[in-house]
C-alpha positions as a Python dict, from the first residue, in 0.01 Angstrom:
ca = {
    (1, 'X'): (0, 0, 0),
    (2, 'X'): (148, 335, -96),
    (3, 'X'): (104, 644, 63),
    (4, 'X'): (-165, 813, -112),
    (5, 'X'): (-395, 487, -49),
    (6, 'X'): (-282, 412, 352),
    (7, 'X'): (-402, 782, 351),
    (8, 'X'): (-729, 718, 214),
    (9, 'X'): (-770, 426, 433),
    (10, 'X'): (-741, 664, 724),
    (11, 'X'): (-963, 890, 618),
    (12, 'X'): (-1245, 605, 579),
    (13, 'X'): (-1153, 469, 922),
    (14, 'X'): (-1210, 834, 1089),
    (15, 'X'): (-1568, 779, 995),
    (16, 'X'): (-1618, 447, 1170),
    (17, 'X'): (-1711, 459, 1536),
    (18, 'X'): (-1455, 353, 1769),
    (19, 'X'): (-1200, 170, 1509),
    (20, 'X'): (-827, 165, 1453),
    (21, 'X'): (-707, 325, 1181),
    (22, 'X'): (-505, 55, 1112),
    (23, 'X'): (-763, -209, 1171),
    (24, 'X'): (-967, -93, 896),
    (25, 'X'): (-694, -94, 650),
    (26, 'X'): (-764, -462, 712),
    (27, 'X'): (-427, -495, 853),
    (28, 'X'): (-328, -713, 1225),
    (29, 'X'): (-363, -536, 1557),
    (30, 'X'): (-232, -855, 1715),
    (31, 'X'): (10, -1080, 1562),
    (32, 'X'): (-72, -1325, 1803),
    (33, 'X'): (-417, -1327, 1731),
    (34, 'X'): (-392, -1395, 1361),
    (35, 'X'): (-745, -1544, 1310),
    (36, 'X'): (-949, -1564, 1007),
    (37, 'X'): (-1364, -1406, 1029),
    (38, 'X'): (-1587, -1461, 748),
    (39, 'X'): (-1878, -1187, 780),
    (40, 'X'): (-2189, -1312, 574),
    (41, 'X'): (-2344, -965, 468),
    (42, 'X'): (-2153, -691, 655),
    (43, 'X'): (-2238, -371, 503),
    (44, 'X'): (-2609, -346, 612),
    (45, 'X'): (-2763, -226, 963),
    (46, 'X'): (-2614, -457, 1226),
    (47, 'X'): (-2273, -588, 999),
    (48, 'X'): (-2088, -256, 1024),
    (49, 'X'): (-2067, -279, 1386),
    (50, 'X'): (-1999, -664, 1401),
    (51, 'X'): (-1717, -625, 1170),
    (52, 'X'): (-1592, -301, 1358),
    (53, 'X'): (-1570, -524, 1659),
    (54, 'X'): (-1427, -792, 1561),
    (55, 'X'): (-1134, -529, 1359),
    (56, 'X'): (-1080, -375, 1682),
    (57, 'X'): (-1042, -717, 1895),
    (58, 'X'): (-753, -807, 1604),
    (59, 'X'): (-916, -1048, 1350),
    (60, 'X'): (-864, -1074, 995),
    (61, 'X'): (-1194, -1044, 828),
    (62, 'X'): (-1316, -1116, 505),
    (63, 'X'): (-1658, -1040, 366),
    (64, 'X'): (-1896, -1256, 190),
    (65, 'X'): (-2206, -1078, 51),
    (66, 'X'): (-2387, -904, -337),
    (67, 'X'): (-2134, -616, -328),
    (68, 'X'): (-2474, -404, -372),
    (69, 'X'): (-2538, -237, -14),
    (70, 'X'): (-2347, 23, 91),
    (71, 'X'): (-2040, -80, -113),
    (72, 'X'): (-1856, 245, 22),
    (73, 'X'): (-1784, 56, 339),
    (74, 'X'): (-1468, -126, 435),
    (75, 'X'): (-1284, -106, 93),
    (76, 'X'): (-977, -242, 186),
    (77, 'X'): (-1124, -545, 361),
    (78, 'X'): (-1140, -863, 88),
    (79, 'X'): (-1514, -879, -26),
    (80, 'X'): (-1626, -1256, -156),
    (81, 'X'): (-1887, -1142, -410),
    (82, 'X'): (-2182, -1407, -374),
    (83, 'X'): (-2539, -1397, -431),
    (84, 'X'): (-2673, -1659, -167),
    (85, 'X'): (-3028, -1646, -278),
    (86, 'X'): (-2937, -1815, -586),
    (87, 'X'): (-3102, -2180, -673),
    (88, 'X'): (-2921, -2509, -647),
    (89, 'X'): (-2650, -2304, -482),
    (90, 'X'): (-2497, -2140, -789),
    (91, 'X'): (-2426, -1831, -618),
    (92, 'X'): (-2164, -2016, -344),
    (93, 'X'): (-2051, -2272, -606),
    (94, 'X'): (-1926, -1978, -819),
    (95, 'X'): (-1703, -1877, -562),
    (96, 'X'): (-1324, -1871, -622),
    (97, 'X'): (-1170, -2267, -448),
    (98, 'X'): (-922, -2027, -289),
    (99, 'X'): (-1169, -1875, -44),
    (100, 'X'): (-1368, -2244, -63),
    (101, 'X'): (-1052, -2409, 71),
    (102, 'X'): (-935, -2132, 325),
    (103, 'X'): (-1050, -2233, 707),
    (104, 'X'): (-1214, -1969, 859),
    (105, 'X'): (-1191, -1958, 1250),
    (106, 'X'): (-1535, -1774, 1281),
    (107, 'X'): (-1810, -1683, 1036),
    (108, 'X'): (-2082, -1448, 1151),
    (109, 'X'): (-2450, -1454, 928),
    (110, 'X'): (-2579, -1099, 1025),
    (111, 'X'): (-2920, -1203, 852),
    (112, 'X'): (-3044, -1428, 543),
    (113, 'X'): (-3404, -1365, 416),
    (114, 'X'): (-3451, -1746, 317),
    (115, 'X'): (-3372, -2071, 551),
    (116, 'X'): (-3252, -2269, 238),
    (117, 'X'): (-2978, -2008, 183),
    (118, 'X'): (-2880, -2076, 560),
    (119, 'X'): (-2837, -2433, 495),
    (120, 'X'): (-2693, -2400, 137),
    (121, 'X'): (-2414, -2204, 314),
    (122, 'X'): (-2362, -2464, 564),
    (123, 'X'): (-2332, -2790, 349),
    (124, 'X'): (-2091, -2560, 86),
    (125, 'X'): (-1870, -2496, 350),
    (126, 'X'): (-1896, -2844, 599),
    (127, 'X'): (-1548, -2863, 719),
    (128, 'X'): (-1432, -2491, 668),
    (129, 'X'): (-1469, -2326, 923),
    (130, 'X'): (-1475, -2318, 1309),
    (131, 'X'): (-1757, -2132, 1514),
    (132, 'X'): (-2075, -2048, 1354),
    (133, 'X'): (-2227, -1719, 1479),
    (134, 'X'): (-2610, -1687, 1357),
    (135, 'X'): (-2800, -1342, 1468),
    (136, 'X'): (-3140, -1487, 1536),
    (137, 'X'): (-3523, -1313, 1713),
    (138, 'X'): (-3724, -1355, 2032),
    (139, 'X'): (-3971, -1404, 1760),
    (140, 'X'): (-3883, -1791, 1696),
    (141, 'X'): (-4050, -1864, 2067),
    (142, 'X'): (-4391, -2023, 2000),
    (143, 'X'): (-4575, -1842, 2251),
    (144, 'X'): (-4497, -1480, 2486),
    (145, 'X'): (-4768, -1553, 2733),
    (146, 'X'): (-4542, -1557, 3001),
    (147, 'X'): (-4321, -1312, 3169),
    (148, 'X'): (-3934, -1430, 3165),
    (149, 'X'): (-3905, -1648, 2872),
    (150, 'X'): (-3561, -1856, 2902),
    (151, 'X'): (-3377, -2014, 2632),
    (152, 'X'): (-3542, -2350, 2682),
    (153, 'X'): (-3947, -2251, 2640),
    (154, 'X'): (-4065, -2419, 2287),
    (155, 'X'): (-4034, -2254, 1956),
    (156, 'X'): (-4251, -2197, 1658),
    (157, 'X'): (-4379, -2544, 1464),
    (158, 'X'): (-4257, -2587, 1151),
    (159, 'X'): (-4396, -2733, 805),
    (160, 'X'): (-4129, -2933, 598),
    (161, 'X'): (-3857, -2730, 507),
    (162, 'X'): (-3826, -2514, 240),
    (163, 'X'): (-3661, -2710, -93),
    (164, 'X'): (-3627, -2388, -273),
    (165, 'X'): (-3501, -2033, -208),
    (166, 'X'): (-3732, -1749, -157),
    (167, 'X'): (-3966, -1555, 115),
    (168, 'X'): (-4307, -1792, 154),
    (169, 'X'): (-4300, -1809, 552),
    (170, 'X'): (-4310, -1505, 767),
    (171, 'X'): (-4014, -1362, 936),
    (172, 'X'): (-4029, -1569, 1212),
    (173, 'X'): (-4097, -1884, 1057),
    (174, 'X'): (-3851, -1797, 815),
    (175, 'X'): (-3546, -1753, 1137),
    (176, 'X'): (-3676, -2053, 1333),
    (177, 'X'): (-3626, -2291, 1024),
    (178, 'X'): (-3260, -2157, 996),
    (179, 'X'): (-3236, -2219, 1352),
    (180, 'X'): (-3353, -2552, 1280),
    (181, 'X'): (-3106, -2603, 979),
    (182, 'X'): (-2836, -2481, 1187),
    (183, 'X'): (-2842, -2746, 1455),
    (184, 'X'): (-2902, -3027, 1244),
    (185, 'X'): (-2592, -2987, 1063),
    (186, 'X'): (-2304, -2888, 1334),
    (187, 'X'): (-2257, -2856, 1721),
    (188, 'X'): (-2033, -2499, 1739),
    (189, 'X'): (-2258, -2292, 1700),
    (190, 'X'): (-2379, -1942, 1910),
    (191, 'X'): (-2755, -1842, 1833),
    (192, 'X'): (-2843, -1472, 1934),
    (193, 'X'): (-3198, -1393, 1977),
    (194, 'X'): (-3224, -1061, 1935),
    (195, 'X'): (-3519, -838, 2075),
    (196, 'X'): (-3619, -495, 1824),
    (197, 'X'): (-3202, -435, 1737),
    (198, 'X'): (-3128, -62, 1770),
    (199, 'X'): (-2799, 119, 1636),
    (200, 'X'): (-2642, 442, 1503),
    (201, 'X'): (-2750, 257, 1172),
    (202, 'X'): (-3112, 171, 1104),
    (203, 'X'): (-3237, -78, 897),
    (204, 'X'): (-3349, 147, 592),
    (205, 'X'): (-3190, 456, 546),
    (206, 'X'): (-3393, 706, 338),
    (207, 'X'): (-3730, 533, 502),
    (208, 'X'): (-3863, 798, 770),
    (209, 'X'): (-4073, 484, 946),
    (210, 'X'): (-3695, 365, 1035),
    (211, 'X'): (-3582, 652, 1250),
    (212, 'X'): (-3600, 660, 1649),
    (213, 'X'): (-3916, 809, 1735),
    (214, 'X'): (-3858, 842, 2125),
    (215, 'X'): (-3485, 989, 2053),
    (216, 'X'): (-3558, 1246, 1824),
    (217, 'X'): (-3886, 1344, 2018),
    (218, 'X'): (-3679, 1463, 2339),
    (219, 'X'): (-3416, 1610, 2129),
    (220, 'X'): (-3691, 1806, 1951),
    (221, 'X'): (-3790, 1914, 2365),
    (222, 'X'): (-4096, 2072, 2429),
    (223, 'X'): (-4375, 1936, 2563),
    (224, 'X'): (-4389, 1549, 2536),
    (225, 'X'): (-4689, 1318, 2563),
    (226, 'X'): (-4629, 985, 2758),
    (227, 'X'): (-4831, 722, 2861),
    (228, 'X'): (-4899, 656, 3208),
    (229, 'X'): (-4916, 284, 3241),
    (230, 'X'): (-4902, 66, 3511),
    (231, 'X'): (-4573, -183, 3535),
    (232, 'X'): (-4481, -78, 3188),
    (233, 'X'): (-4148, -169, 3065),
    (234, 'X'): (-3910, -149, 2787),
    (235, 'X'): (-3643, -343, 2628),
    (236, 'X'): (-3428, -359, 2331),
    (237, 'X'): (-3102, -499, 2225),
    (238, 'X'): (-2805, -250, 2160),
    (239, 'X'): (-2594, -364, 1858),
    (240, 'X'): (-2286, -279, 1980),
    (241, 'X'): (-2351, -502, 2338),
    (242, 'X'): (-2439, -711, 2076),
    (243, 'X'): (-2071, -746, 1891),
    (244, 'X'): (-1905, -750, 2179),
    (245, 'X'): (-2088, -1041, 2304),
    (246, 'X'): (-2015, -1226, 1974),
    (247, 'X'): (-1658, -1159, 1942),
    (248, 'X'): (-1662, -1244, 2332),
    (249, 'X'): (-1832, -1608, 2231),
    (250, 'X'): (-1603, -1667, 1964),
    (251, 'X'): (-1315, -1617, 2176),
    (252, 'X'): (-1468, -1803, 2483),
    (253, 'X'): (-1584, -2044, 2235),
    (254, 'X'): (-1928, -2030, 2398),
    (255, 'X'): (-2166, -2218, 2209),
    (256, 'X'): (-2572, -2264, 2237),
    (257, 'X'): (-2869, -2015, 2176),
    (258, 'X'): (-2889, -1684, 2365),
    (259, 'X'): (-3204, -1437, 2443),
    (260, 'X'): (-2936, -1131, 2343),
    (261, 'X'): (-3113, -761, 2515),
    (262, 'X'): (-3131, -548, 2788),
    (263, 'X'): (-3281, -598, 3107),
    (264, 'X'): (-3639, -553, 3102),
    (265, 'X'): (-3650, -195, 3176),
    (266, 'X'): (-3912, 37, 3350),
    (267, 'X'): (-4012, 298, 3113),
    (268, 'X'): (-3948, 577, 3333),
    (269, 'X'): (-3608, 507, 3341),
    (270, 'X'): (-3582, 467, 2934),
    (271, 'X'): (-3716, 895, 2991),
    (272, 'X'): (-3430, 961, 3247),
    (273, 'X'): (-3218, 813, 2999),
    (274, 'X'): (-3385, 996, 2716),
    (275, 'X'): (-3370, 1317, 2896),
    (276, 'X'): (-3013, 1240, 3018),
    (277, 'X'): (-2894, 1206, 2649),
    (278, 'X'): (-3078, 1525, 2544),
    (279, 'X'): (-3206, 1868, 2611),
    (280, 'X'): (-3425, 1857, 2909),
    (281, 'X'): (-3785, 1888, 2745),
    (282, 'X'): (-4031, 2167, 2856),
    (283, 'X'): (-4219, 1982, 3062),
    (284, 'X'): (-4351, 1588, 3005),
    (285, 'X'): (-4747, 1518, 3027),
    (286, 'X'): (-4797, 1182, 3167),
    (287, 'X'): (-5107, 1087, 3052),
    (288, 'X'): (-5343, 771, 3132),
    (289, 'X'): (-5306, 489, 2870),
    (290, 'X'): (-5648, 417, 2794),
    (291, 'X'): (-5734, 771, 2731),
    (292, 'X'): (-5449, 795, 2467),
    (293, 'X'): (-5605, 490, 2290),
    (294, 'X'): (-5934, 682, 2265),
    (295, 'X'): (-5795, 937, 2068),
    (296, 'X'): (-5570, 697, 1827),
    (297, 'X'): (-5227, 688, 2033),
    (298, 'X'): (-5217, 274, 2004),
    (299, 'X'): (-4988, 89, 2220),
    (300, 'X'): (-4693, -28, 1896),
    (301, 'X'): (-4869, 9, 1643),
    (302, 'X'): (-4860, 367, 1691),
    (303, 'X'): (-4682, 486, 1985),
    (304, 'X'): (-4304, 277, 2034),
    (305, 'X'): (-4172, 102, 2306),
    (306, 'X'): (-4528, 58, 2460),
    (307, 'X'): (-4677, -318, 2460),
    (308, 'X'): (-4921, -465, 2736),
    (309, 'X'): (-4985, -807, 2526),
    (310, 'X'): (-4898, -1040, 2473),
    (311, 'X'): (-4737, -1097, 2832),
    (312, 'X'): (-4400, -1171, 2760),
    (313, 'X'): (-4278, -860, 2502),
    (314, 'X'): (-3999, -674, 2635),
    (315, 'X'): (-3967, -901, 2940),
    (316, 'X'): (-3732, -1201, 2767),
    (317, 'X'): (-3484, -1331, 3037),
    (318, 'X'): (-3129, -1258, 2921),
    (319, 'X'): (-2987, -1406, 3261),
    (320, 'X'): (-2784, -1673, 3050),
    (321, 'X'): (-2676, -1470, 2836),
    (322, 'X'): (-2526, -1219, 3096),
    (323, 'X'): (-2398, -1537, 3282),
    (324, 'X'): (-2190, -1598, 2943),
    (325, 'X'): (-2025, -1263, 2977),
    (326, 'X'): (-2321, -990, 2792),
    (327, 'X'): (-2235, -691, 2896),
    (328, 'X'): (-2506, -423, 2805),
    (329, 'X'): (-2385, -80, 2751),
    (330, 'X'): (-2585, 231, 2973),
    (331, 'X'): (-2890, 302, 2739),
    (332, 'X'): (-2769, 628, 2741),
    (333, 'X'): (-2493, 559, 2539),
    (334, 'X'): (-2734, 352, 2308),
    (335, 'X'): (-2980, 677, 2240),
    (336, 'X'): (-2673, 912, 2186),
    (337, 'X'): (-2571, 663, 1919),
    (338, 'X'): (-2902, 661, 1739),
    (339, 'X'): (-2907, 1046, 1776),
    (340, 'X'): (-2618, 1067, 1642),
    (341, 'X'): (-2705, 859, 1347),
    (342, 'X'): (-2975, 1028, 1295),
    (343, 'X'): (-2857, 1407, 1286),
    (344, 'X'): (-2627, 1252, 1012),
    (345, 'X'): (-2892, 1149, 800),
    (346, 'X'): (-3110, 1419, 845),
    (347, 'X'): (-2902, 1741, 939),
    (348, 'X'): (-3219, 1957, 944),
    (349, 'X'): (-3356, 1763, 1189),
    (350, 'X'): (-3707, 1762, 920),
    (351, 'X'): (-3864, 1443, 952),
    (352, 'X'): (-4250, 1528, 992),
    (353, 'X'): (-4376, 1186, 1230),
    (354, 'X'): (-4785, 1108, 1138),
    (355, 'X'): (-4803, 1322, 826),
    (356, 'X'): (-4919, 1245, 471),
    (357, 'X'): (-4585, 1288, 268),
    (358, 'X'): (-4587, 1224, -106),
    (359, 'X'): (-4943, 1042, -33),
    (360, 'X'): (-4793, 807, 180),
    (361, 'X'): (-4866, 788, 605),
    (362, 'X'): (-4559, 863, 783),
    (363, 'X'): (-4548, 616, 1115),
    (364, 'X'): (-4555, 740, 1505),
    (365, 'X'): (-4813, 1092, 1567),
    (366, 'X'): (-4723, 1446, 1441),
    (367, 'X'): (-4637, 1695, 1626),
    (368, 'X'): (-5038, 1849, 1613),
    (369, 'X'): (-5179, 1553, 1681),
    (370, 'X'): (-4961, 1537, 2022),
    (371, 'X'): (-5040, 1888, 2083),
    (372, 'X'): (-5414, 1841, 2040),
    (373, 'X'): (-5410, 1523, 2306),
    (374, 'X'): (-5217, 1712, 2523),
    (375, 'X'): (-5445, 1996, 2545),
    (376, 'X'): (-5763, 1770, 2596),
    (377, 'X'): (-5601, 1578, 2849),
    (378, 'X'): (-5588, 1920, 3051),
    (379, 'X'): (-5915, 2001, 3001),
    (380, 'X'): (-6075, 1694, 3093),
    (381, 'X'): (-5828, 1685, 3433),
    (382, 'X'): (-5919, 2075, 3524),
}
């Protein structure tokens, strides 16, 4: 590398949250370390930060994905370009026997829309490689009518699986058969079960229904609407918790299937965070649940982060996981992130929540429509 390129490289790594310089030229931290990562995907919402980590911790990494998202990210890292979701596994049978017949210490599959490419992967590469890291859902549990769901409570029944590649189950239908596929064909393997993943990154850039509602409401300040709820509780998983735990598994070699989130949280300490990580708002309106659902503030569908049923959302036990060595970041950290991300796709700070843009229904409530509520909630109390 000459010098006008190992500059470049530094100027790409300045842009990447907490990373060498050096590690994202794609060269060793660690000579001692010296092990190979195989990153399935890697340039989406969650795979920047995995393969941050696992730069950082002193791996070698390679990436495996279409070349088609985001290819502006990690340029000096070797890309395999592969199609997965290609029948009779043409896509992976394309691929160069040099990277075919290299053992790979770890590979990480940040996500795979159908089961069959999960398992075409798998039998493609039996043999090559070490520790397989799949990021999974809560979702694949069969039923959340409990409180405290552990590792061990049944998952979703399945149908015979899929022969063909493509999108005919449901999401999770579609992660519990590559669960399924997954544990039929090896033993070292990690399973993360992820619960509503959240990141300076979201999962559509461009897509207003993607950004952090709660977040950017307290940054905006004011006066904010929240529901008063009894026993109401949050929780999500922070992505970069999230890498560290995986490049902590691979290391450990800790194998099995973890519930991968935060504590369930009281919601009033998700605002202290909020208001911690912000400007303090004008003043916040606590208002009674069921009067918000009278005048069209649903519980999820329309207001985030609020969920009375079924039982068990946002109260997953993550005890094993923590046992394993989880360590979840202060959510504080976790807003400023997605802040952060957001002021730097939207530097005018001009997304409009619950307004008809381009004849399309942005998600959340608008502004007027919490202003209205707020006002007939003080009305009715006077």
């Amino acid at each position: 590398m000459d010098k006008r390129d190992f500059i470049k490289t530094l100027g790409i790594a300045s842009t990447i949250t907490f990373l060498n310089p050096i590690a994202a030229s794609g060269f060793k931290m660690f000579g001692d370390i010296n092990k190979k990562v195989l990153i399935l995907g890697g340039r989406g919402f969650l795979g920047p930060t995995i393969v941050e980590t696992f730069l950082a911790s002193g791996y070698e990494v390679t990436l495996l994905n279409r070349g088609k998202t985001n290819p502006e990210l990690f340029k000096y890292l070797p890309v395999i370009i592969c199609d997965r979701e290609k029948e009779n596994k043409e896509g992976l049978k394309n691929i160069d026997k040099k990277h075919k017949e290299t053992y790979w210490d770890v590979v990480v599959d940040t996500w795979q829309k159908s089961p069959k490419a999960v398992s075409d992967f798998l039998e493609e590469f039996k043999g090559q490689f070490g520790h397989y890291h799949y990021i999974s859902t809560i979702s694949v549990y069969d039923k959340w009518d409990k409180k405290f769901i552990e590792e061990s409570e049944p998952l979703n029944p399945l149908p015979k699986f899929p022969k063909t590649i493509g999108e005919d189950f449901r999401y999770a239908i579609r992660k519990t058969f590559a669960e399924e596929a997954i544990r039929e064909r090896m033993d070292n393997f990690t399973i993360y079960r992820s619960h509503g993943m959240k990141s300076f990154r979201v999962t559509r850039p461009g897509d207003p229904n993607a950004e952090p509602f709660w977040p950017i409401r307290f940054y905006r300040g004011g006066e904010i609407l929240l529901p008063n709820v009894r026993n109401h509780h949050m929780q999500v998983t922070d992505v970069k918790s999230l890498a560290n735990f995986i490049v902590h598994c691979s290391e450990s070699k800790i194998y099995g299937a973890f519930n991968v989130a935060s504590n369930p949280t009281p919601f009033k300490d998700y605002v202290s965070s909020l208001i911690h990580a912000t400007d303090m708002p004008k003043k916040l309106h606590w208002i009674d649940g069921d009067f918000l659902i009278k005048n069209g503030i649903l519980p999820y569908k329309i207001m985030p982060l609020w969920r009375s049923r079924p039982v068990g959302a946002y109260y997953f036990n993550v005890q094993k996981a923590i046992n394993a060595g989880l360590v979840n970041r202060p959510m504080v950290e976790m807003i400023s992130d997605q802040l952060e991300g957001y002021k730097s796709r939207y530097p005018k700070n001009d997304i409009a929540f619950g307004e008809m843009i381009q004849g399309k229904q942005i998600k959340y409530y608008s502004a007027r429509k919490e202003k209205g509520i707020i006002k007939n909630w003080l009305s009715r109390t006077k």
